[in-house]
N, C-alpha and C positions, 0 to 999 in steps of 0.2 A: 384789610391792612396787612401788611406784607413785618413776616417776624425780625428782618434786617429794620425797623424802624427802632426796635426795643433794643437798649444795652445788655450785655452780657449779663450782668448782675438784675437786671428787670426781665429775661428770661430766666434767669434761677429763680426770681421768686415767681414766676409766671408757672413755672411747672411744679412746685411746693405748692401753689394754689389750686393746680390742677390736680395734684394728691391728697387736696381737701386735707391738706396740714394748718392747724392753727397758727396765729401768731406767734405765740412762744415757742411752738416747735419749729418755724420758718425762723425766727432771731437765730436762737441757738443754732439752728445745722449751717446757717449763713454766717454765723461770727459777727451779727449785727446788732444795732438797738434798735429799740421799738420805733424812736427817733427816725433811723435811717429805714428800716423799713415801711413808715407811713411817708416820707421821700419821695420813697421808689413808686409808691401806690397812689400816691397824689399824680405823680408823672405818666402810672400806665392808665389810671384811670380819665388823665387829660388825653394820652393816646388812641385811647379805646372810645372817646366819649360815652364813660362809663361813671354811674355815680356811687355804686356800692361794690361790695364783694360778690353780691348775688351777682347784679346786673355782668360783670365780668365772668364768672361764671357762663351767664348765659352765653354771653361774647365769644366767649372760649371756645365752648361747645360746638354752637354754631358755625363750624370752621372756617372763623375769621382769624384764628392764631394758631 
């Protein structure tokens, strides 16, 4: 999958994920709610066909992102 598929704001949290930052530490440096960041994470995780934060992880790694 190609990282122009992801918004700008689901590459911020896409690379806060890849720093292995929690959620409250991803809200706060984002300016977001938890709200908007499960959002973002429903959307990459439809992108990714990805079901958890591991699973995306692995995705990550595996240099699909």
């Amino acid at each position: 999958m190609n990282e122009n598929v992801f918004t700008k704001r689901e590459m911020d949290i896409i690379n806060e994920i890849k720093k292995a930052k929690s959620r409250k530490i991803i809200t706060d440096a984002l300016c977001i709610s938890i709200n908007t960041l499960d959002k973002h994470l429903h959307s990459i995780h439809l992108k990714t066909k990805t079901h958890s934060v591991a699973e995306l992880m692995n995705w990550l790694y595996n240099g699909k992102a």
